[in-house]
C-alpha positions as CSV (number, residue, x, y, z in Angstrom):
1,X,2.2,-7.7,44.0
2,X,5.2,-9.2,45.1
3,X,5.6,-12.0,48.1
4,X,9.4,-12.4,49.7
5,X,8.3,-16.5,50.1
6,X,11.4,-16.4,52.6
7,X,9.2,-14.4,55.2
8,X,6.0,-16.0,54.6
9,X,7.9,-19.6,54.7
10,X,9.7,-18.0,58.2
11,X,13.2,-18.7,56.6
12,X,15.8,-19.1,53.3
13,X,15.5,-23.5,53.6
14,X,11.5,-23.8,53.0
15,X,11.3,-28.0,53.4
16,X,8.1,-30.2,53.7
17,X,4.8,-30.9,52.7
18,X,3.1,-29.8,55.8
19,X,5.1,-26.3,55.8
20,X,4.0,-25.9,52.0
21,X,0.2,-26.4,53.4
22,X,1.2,-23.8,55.9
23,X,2.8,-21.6,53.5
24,X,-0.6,-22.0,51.0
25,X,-2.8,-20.8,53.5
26,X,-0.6,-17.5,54.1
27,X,-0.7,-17.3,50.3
28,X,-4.2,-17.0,49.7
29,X,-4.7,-14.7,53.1
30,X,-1.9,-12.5,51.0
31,X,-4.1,-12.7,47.7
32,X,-7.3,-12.6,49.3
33,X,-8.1,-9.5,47.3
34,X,-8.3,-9.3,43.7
35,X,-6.7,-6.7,41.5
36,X,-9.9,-4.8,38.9
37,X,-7.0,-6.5,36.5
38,X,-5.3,-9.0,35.5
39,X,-1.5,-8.6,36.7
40,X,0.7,-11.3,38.0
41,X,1.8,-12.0,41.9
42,X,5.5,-12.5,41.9
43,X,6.6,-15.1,44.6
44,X,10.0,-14.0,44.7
45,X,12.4,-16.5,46.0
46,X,15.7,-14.1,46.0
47,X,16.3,-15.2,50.0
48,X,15.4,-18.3,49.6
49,X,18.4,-20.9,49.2
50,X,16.9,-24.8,49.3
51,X,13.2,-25.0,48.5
52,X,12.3,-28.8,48.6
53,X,10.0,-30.4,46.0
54,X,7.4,-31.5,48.6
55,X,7.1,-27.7,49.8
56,X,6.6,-26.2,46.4
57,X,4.1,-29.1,45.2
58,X,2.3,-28.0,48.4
59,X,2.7,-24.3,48.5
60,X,3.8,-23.1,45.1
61,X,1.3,-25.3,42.6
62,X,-1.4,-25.5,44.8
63,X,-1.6,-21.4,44.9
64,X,-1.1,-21.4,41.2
65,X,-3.9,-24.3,40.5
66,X,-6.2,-22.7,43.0
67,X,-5.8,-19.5,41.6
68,X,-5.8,-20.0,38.5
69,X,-8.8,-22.5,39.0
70,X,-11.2,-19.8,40.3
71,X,-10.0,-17.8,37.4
72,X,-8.6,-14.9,39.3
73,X,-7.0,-12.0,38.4
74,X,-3.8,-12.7,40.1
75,X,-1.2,-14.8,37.4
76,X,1.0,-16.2,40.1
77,X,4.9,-16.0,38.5
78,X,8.1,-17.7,40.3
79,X,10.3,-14.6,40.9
80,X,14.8,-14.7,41.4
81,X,14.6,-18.3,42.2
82,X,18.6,-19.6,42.6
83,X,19.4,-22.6,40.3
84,X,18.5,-25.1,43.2
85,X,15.1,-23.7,43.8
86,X,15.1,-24.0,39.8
87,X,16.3,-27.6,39.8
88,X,13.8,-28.9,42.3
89,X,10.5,-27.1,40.3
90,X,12.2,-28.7,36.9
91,X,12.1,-31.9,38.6
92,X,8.4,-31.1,40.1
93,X,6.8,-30.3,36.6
94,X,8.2,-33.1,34.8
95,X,6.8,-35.5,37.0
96,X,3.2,-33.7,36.7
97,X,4.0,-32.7,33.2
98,X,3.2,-29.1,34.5
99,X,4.7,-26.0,33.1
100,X,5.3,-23.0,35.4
101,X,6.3,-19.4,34.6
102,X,9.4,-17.7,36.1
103,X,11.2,-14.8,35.7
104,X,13.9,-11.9,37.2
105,X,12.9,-9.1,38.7
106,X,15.0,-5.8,39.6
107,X,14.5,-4.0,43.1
108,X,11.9,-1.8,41.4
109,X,9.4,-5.0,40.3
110,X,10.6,-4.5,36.4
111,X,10.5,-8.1,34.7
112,X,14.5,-8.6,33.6
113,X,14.1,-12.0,31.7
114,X,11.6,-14.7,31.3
115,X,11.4,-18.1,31.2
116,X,9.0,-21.8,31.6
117,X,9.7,-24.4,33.8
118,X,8.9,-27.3,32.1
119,X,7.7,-28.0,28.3
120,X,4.7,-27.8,26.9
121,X,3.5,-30.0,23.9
122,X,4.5,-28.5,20.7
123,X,0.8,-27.4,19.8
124,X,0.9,-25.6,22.9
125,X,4.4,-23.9,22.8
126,X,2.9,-22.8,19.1
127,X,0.2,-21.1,20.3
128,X,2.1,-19.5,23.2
129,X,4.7,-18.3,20.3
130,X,2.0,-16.9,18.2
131,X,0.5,-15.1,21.7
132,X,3.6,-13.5,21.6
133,X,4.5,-12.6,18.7
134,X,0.7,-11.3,18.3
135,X,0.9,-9.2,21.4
136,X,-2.5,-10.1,22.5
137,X,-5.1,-11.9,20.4
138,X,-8.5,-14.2,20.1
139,X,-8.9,-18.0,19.1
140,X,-11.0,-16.3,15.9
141,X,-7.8,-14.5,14.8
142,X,-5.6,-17.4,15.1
143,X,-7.7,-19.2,13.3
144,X,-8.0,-17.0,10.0
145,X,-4.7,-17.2,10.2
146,X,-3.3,-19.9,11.0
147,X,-5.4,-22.4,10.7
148,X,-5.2,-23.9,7.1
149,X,-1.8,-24.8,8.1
150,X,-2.5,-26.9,11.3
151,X,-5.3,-28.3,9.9
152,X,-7.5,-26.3,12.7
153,X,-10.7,-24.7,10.8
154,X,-12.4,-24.2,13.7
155,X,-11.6,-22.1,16.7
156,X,-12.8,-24.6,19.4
157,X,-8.6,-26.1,19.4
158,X,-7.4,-22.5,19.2
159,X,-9.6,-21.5,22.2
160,X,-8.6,-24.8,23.9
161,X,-5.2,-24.2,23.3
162,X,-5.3,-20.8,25.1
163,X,-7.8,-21.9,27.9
164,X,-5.0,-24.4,28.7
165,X,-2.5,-21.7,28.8
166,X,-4.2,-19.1,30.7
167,X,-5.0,-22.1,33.1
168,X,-1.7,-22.2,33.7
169,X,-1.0,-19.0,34.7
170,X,1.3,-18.5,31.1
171,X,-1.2,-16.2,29.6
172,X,-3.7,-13.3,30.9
173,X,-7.0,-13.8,29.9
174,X,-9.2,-10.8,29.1
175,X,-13.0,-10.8,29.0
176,X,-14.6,-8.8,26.9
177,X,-18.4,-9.1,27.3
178,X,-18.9,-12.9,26.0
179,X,-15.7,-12.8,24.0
180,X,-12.1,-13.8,25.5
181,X,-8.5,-12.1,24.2
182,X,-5.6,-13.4,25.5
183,X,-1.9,-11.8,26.2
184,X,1.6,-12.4,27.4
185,X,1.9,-11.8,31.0
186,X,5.4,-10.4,29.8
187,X,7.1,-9.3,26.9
188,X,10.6,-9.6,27.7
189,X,12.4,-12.7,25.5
């Protein structure tokens, strides 16, 4: 699914807390039902020039936390956001120490490039790696085999680690009975 945030925020400068608030209600209405699954819900920002930091803590990280707090389906991704729109969500998840997914699409939806706004520690950015590289894997798995090396032997940190990604929205999390897998929501680099 993919939301032109320029029409739903009724223009290309999208300022204020109280239009974000706006804006997060017209969100959810838009998500309101859930894919069978999980796929991401690109909030593309192509017409969108000024975004301020009080509209996307209002609009932007309160869809993604609510989301991603029921544990939906939907793995909301920052879409052809301009380098001002970038700017102010760099500045918005460094205060909050908040990480957010963004990437380019094409006119035809296809993912172009990927990137994170924000850093995450550097047991987390590990763990995304390894997602990664692996394709799509368990806490069990990276625990054979990596965990002698990080002093891990037990797959409570691993699956903590990905909880905390998929949390955010920077992994897909796939249930399988009891048993939870994880993936990239993209492979490009």
């Amino acid at each position: 699914m993919r939301i032109d945030m320029a029409a739903l925020g009724g223009g290309t400068v999208l300022t204020g807390a109280v239009n974000g608030t706006t804006a997060l209600s017209r969100l959810i209405a838009a998500a309101a039902t859930e894919p069978q699954q999980p796929e991401p819900i690109f909030l593309d920002f192509s017409k969108v020039d000024v975004a301020t930091a009080s509209y996307l803590r209002e609009s932007i990280l309160a869809f993604r936390d609510l989301v991603r707090g029921r544990r939906s389906t939907f793995y909301p991704v920052i879409a052809n956001a301009n380098d001002t729109v970038r700017d102010e969500l760099a500045e918005l998840t460094r205060t909050r120490g908040d990480v957010l997914m963004i990437c380019s699409l094409d006119a035809g939806d296809t993912v172009i490039e990927t990137d994170l706004i924000g850093e995450l520690d550097p047991k987390q950015r590990m763990t995304f790696d390894l997602v990664r590289e692996h394709g799509e894997t368990d806490a069990g798995e990276l625990m054979r085999a990596y965990g002698k090396g990080e002093g891990l032997r037990h797959s409570t940190a691993w699956n903590n680690r990905l909880t905390a990604l998929a949390t955010r929205g920077l992994l897909m999390e796939i249930s399988q009975g009891r048993a939870k897998r994880y993936r990239p929501l993209f492979m490009v680099a």
